[in-house]
C-alpha positions as CSV (number, residue, x, y, z in Angstrom):
1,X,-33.7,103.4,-56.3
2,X,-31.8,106.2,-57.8
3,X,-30.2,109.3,-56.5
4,X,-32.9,111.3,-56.3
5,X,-35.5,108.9,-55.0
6,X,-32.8,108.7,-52.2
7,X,-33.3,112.4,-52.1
8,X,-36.7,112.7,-52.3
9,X,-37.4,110.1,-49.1
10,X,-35.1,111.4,-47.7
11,X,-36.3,115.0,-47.7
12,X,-39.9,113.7,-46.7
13,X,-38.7,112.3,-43.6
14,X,-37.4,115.5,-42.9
15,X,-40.3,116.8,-43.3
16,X,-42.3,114.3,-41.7
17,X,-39.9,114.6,-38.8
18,X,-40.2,118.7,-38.7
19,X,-44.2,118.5,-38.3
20,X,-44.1,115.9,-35.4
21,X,-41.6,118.3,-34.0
22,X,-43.8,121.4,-34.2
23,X,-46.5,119.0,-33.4
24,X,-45.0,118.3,-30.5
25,X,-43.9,121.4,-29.5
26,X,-47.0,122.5,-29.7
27,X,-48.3,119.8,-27.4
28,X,-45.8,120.5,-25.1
29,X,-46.9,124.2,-24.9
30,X,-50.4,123.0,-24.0
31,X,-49.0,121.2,-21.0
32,X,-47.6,124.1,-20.0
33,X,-50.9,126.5,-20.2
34,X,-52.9,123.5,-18.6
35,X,-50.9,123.4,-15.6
36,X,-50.9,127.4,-15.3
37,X,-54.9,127.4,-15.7
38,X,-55.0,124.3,-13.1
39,X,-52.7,126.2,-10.7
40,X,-54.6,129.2,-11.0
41,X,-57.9,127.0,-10.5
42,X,-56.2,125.9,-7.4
43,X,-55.4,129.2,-6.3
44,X,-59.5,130.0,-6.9
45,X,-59.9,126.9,-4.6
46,X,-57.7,128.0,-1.9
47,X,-59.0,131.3,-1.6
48,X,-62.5,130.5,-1.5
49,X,-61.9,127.9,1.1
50,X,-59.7,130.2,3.2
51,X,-62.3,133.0,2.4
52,X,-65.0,131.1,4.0
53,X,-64.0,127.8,5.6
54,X,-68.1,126.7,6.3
55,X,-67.4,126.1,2.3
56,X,-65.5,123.0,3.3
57,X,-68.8,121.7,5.2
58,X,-71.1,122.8,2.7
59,X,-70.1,122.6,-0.9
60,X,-72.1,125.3,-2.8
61,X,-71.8,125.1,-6.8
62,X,-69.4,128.0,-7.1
63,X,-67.0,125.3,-4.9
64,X,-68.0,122.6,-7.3
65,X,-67.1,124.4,-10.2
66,X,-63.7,125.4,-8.7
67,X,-62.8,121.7,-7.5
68,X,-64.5,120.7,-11.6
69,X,-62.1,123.2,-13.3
70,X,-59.1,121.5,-11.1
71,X,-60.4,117.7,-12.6
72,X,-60.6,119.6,-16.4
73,X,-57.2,120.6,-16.2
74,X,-55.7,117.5,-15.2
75,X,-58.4,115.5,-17.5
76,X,-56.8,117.6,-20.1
77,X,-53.0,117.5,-19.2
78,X,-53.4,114.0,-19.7
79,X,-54.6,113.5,-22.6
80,X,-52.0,115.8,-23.9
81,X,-49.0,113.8,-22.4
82,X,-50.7,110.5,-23.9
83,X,-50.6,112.4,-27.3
84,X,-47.3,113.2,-27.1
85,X,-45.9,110.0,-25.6
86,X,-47.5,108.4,-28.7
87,X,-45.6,110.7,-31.0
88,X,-42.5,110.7,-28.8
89,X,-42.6,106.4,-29.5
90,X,-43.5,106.6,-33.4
91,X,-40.6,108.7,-33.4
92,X,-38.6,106.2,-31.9
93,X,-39.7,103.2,-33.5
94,X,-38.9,105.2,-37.2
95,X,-35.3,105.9,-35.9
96,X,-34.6,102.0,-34.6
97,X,-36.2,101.2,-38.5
98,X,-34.0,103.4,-39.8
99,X,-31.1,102.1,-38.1
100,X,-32.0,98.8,-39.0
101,X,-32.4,99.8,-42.9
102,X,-28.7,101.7,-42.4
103,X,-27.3,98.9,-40.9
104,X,-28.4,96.6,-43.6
105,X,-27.4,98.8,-46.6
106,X,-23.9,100.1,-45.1
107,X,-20.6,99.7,-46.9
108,X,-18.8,97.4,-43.6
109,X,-16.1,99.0,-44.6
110,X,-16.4,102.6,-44.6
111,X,-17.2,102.9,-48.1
112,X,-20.7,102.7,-50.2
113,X,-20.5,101.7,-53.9
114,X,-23.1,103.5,-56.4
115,X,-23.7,103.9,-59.8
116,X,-23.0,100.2,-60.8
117,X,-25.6,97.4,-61.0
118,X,-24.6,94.2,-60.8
119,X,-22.9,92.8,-64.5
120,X,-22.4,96.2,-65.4
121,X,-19.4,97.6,-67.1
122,X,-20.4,101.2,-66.2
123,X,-18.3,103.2,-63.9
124,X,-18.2,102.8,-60.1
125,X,-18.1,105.8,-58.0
126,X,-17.7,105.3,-54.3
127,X,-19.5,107.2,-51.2
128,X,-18.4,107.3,-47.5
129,X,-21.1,105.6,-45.5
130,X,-20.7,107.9,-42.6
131,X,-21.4,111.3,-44.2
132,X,-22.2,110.4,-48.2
133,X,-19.2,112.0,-49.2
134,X,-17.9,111.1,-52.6
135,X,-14.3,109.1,-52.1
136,X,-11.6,108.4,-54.5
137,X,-10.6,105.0,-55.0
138,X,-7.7,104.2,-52.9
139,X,-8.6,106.9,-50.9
140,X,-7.8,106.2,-47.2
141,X,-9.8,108.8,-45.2
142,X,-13.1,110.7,-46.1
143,X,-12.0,113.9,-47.1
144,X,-15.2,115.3,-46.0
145,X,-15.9,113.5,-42.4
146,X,-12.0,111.9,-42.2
147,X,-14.0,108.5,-41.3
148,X,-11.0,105.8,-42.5
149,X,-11.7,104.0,-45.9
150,X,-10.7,100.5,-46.4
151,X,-11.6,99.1,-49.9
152,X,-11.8,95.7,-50.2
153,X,-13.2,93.0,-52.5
154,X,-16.4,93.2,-54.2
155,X,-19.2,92.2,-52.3
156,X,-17.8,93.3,-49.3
């Protein structure tokens, strides 16, 4: 893959990343309003049961509809906490693959070769696998991150 397909996937995850933010965010605000309208449901609840404690004994459909809009709310709070633990664990599970991907495709030793393949007698430019710095051969420290540089055999 070249340069900018690196770029480009990169920039998609971004992306990607950004709308399950907001996504979640919004979510998150939901929760939020749900548990004001269910408090103020309860607060309905407890006034029409203080108002009129035979209410308790006999419950008329006005008390039904309180005790219903209390069942909506947490029905509904729910749901929105399943939604966002889902999006919370795909979230997760992309980082762990992406670790996994870095951790496969890192320079060992602090430096990332590029713009070589294999048998090639084309120039060799080196990047710092902690930030993506360029580095300069026999460089000892990124310049950019200061993330020590060690360059050792090929293949290494």
């Amino acid at each position: 893959m070249g340069f900018l397909d690196n770029l480009s996937a990169a920039l998609d995850k971004g992306v990607a990343g950004a709308s399950r933010m907001a996504d979640t965010a919004s979510l998150k605000m939901k929760v939020v309003d749900t548990d004001r309208r269910r408090k103020e449901a309860l607060v309905n609840l407890g006034e029409a049961v203080v108002a009129d404690p035979a209410v308790v004994e006999a419950l008329t459909p006005e008390f039904k509809d309180l005790f219903s809009a209390v069942f909506d709310c947490d029905t509904e709070k729910r749901q929105l906490q399943e939604e966002i633990a889902a999006i919370e664990e795909q979230v997760a599970q992309e980082k762990a693959q992406s670790a996994a991907e870095a951790s496969r495709t890192a320079a060992p030793m602090g430096a990332a070769v590029v713009g070589s393949p294999a048998g090639s007698n084309a120039p060799v430019s080196y990047v710092c696998s902690s930030c993506g710095a360029p580095v300069a051969q026999g460089a000892q420290f990124c310049s950019n991150c200061g993330k020590a540089i060690v360059f050792g055999p090929a293949g290494e």
